[in-house]
C-alpha positions as CSV (number, residue, x, y, z in Angstrom):
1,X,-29.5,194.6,-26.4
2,X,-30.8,194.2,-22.9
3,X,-34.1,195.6,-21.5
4,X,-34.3,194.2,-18.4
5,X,-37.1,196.0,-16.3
6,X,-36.9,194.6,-12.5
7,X,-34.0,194.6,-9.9
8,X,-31.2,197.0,-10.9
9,X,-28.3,196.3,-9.9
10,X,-27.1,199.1,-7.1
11,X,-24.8,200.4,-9.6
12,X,-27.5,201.0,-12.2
13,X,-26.6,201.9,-15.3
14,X,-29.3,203.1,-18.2
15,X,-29.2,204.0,-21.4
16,X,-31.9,205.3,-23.4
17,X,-31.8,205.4,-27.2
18,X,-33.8,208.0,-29.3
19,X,-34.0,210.4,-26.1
20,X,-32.9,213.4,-28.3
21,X,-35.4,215.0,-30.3
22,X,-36.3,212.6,-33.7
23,X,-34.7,214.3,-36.6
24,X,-36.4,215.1,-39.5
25,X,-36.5,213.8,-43.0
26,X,-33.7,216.4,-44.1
27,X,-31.4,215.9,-41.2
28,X,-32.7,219.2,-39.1
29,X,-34.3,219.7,-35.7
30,X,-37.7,220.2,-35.3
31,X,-39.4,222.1,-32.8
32,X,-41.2,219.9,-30.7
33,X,-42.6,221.0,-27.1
34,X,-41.5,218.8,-24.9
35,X,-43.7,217.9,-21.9
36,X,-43.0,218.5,-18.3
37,X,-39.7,215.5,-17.5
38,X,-39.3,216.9,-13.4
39,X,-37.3,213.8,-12.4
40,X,-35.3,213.8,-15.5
41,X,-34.5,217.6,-14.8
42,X,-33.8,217.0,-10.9
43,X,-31.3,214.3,-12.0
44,X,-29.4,216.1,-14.3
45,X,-29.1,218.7,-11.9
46,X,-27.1,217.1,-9.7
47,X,-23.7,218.0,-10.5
48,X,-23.0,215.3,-12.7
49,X,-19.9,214.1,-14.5
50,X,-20.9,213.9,-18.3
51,X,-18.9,212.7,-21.5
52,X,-19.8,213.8,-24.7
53,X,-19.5,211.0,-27.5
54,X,-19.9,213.1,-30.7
55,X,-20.5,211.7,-34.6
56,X,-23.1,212.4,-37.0
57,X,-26.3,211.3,-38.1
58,X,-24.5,209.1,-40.9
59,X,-22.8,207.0,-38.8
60,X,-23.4,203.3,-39.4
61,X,-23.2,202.8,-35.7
62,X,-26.1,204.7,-33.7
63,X,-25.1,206.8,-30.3
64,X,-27.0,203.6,-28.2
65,X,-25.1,200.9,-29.8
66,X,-22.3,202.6,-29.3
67,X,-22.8,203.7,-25.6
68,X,-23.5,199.7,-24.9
69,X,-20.2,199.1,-26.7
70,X,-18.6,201.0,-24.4
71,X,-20.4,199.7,-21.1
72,X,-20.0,196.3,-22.2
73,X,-16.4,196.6,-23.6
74,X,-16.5,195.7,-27.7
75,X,-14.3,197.4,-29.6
76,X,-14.8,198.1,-33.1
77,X,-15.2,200.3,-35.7
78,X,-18.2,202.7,-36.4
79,X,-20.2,199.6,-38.2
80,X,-18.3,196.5,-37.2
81,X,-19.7,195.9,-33.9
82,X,-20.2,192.1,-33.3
83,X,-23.8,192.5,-32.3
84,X,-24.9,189.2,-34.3
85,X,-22.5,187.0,-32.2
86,X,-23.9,188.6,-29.4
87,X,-27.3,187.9,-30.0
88,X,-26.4,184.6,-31.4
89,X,-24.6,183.3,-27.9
90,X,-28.0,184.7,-26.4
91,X,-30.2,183.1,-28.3
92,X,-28.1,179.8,-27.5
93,X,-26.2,179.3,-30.7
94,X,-22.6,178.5,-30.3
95,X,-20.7,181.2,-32.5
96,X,-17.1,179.0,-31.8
97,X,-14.5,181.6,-34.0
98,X,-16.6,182.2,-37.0
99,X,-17.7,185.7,-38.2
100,X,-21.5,186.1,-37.8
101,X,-23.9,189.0,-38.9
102,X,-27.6,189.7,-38.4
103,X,-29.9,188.5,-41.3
104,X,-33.3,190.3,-40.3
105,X,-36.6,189.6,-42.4
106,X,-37.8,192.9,-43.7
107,X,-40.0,194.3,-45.9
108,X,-38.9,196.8,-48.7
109,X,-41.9,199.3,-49.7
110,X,-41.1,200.6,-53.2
111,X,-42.1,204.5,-53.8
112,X,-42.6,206.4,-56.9
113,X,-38.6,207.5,-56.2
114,X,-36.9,205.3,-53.9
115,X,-37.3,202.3,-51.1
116,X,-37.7,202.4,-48.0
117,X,-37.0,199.4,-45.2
118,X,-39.7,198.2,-42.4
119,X,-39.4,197.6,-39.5
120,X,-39.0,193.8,-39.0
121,X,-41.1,193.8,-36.0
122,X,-43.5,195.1,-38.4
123,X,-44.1,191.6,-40.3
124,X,-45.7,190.3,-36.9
125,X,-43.7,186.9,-37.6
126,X,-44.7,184.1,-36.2
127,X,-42.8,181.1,-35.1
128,X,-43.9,179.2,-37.8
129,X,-43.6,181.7,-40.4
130,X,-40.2,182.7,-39.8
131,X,-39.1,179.4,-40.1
132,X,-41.1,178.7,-43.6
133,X,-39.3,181.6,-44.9
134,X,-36.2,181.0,-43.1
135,X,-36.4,176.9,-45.1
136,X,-36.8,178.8,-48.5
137,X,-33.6,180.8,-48.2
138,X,-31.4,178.0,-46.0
139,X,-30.4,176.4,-49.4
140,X,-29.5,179.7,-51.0
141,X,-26.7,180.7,-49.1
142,X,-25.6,176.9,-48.0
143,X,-25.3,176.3,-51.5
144,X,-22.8,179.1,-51.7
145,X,-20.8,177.9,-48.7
146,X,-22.8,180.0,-46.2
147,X,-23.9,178.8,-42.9
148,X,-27.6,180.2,-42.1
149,X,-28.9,179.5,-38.8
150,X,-32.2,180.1,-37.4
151,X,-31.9,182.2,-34.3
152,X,-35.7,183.6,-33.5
153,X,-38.7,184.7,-35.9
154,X,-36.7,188.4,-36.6
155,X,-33.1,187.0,-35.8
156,X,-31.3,184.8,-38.5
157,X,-27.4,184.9,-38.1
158,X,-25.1,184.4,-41.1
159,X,-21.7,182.8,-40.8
160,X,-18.9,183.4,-43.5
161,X,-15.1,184.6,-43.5
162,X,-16.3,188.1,-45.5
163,X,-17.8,188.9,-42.5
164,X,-14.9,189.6,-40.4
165,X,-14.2,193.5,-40.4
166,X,-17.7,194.0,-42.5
167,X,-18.8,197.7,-41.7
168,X,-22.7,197.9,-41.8
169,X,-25.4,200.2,-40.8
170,X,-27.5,199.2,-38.1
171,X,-31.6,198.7,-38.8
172,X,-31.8,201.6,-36.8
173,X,-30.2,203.7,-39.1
174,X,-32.1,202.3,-42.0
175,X,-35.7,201.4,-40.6
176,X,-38.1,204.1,-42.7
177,X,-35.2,205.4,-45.0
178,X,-34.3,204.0,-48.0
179,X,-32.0,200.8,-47.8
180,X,-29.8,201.7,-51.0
181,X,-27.9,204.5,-49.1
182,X,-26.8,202.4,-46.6
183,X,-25.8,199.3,-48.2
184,X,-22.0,198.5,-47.6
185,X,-19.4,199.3,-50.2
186,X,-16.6,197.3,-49.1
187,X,-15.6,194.6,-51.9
188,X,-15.9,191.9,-48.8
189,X,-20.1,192.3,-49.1
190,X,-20.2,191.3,-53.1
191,X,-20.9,188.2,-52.0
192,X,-23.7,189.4,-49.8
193,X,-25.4,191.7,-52.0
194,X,-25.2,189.2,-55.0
195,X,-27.0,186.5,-52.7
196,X,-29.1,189.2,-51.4
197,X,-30.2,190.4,-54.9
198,X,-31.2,186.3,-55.6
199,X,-33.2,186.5,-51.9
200,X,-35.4,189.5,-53.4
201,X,-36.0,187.5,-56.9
202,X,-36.9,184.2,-54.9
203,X,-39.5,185.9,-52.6
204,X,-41.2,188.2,-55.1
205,X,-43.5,185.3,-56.2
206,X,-42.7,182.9,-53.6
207,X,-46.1,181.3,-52.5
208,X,-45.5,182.1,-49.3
209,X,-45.7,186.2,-49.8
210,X,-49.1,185.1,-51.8
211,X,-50.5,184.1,-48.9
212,X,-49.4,186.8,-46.6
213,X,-50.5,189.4,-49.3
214,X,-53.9,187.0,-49.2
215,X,-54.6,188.0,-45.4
216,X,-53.7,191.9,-46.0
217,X,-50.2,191.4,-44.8
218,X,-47.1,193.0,-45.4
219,X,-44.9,190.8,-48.0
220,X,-41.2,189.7,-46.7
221,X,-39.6,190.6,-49.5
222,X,-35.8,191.5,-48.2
223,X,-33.0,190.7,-45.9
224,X,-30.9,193.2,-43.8
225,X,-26.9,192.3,-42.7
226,X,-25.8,194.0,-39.9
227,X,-23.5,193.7,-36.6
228,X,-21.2,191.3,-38.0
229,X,-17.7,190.1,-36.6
230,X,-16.1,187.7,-34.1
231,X,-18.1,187.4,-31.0
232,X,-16.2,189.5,-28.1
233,X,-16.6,188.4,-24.6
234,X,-18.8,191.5,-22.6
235,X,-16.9,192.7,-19.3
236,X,-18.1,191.0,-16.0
237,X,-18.7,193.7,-14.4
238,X,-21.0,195.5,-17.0
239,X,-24.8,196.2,-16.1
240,X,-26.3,198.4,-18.7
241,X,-30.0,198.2,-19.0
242,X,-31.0,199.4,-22.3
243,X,-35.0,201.4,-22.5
244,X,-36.2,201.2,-25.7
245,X,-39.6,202.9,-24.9
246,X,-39.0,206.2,-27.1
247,X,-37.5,203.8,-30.6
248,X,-41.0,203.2,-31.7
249,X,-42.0,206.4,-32.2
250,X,-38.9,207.9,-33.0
251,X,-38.9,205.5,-35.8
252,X,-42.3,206.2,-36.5
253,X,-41.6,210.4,-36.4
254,X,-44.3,210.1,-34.2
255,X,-44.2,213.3,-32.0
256,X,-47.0,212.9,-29.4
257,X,-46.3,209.3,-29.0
258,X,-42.9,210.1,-28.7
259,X,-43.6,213.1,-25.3
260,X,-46.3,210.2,-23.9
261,X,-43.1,207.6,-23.7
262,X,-40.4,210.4,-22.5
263,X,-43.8,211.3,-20.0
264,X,-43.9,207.4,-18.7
265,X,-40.0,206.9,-18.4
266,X,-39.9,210.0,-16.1
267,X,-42.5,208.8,-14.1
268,X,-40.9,205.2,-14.4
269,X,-37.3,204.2,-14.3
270,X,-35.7,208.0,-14.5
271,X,-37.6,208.3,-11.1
272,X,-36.4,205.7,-10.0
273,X,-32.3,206.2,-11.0
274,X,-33.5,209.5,-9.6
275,X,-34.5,207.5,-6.4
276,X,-31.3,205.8,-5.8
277,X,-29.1,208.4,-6.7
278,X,-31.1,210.5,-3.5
279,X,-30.2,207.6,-1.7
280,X,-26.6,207.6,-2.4
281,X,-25.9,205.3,-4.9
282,X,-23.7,205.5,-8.0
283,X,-26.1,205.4,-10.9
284,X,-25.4,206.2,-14.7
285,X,-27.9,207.9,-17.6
286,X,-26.6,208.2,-21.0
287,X,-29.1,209.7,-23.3
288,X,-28.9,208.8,-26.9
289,X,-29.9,211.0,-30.0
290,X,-29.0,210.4,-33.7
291,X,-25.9,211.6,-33.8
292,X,-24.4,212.0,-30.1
293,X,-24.9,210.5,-26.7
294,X,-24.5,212.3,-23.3
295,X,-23.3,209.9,-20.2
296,X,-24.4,211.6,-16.9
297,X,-23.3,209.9,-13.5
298,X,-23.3,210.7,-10.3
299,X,-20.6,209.0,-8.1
300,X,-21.6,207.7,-4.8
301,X,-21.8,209.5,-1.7
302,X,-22.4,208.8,2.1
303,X,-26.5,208.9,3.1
304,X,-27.8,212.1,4.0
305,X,-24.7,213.9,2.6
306,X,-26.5,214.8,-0.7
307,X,-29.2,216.9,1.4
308,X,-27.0,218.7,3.1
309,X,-25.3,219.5,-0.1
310,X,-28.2,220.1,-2.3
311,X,-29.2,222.8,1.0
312,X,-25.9,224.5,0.2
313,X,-25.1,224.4,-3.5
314,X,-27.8,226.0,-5.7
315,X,-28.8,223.2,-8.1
316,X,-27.6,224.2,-12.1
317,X,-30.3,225.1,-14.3
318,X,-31.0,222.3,-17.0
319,X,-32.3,223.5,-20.4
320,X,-34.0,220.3,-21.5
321,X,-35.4,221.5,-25.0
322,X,-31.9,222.5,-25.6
323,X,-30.0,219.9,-24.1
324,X,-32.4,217.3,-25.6
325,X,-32.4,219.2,-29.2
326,X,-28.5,219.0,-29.3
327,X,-28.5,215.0,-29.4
């Protein structure tokens, strides 16, 4: 996904994942006192044209991903959004007409009751590390008729036939919860999971998790497959800038971190959408929960024909908690 942070384009478009309150372990809505979001609030309020995009919590395919679908114009199923070709044609690989799919390096803590997947970034791998680890498995699935290539230190990308029409959960959907709800069921991933199941046996002594273990780090000991498919072209005119600011601590069920980021996006880049829509320009939020997203835009109008208007037509009152809470 993009996060580019200088020079919008004038028709700026932003979407912000985990902007609706973080769910809690049981699926509910916490109460959590939001902090004072001003420019947020005077952007909503005006008089914007909204889509709703509605699922559920379960969905393999988060409201964000889904939302950048959209704006860049993939098609796919809830779970088969070629993300991994994407990121593969980014990170300079040439994907050609083979299915690809997302390996990530993660670690798998095991509880008293059940797993629960890391957060890749949370390895802190290294150039070189990645690719130590990234040599072990190589032969593993190359062996099986596989092709594994090396992308970046949390990007590996799989290539293989099963992987056309694979439906799979993102990491964001899995990251702190445990990995064996999510794992596919379609008949196309035995292959996966069987080579997946040898990955876990071949790291769980491998020399190199010794020496991580050594230094008081966390152990890669696991693989995630997601965003598999053909690589689609995105639209030429799409410019979606993707803020991941609140993930971290969404992800983390970190409350107060989560208000400081909402806090510094306000100040930041919703002040300045907030900016450019005052100035006349057609600009684009979509907020993203768990389970829905909200798209908010405000079409262009002539300068100085917004304050008149906004003299004249009493501004809607925005419930945030409520709006945000329903997400």
């Amino acid at each position: 996904m993009s996060d580019a942070r200088e020079d919008w384009p004038l028709s700026a478009e932003l979407i912000l994942p985990f902007a609706g309150v973080p769910l809690a372990d049981d699926g509910s809505v916490p109460s959590i006192e939001l902090p004072a979001l001003p420019r947020l609030a005077a952007l909503l309020a005006r008089l914007p044209v909204s889509t709703r995009d509605e699922a559920d919590a379960y969905s393999p395919s988060p409201p964000h991903e889904r939302a950048l679908a959209r704006a860049l114009g993939f098609e796919g199923a809830a779970g088969c959004l070629p993300w991994a070709a994407h990121a593969a044609a980014s990170d300079g690989i040439a994907t050609g007409d083979l299915a690809w799919g997302l390996l990530s390096p993660v670690h798998w803590q095991v509880g008293r009751e059940h797993l629960t997947m890391g957060d890749p970034d949370e390895l802190g791998l290294d150039l070189a590390s990645s690719r130590a680890f990234f040599e072990v498995l190589q032969p593993l699935f190359e062996s099986e008729g596989w092709l594994l290539v090396f992308g970046a230190p949390t990007r590996w990308y799989l290539a293989h036939e099963s992987l056309g029409a694979l439906a799979t959960a993102s990491p964001d959907r899995v990251i702190g919860r445990n990995p064996d709800l999510w794992l596919p069921d379609d008949p196309a991933a035995r292959g996966f999971k069987r080579l997946a199941s040898e990955v876990q046996m071949l790291l769980y002594t491998h020399p190199l998790n010794a020496q991580r273990e050594a230094r008081g780090e966390l152990p890669l000991n696991s693989v995630w497959l997601s965003g598999c498919g053909v690589r689609q072209r995105p639209r030429a005119d799409a410019t979606p800038v993707v803020d991941q600011s609140l993930r971290g601590a969404a992800l983390a069920g970190d409350a107060d971190a989560w208000r400081a980021a909402w806090q510094a996006l306000d100040a930041g880049r919703i002040a300045d959408l907030l900016a450019r829509a005052e100035r006349g320009e057609a600009v684009a939020l979509t907020l993203c929960g768990e389970r829905s997203a909200l798209r908010l835009e405000t079409p262009a109008v002539a300068p100085g024909l917004w304050q008149r208007l906004r003299h004249a037509v009493a501004p809607p009152r925005i419930d945030l908690p409520a709006l945000l809470a329903s997400l």
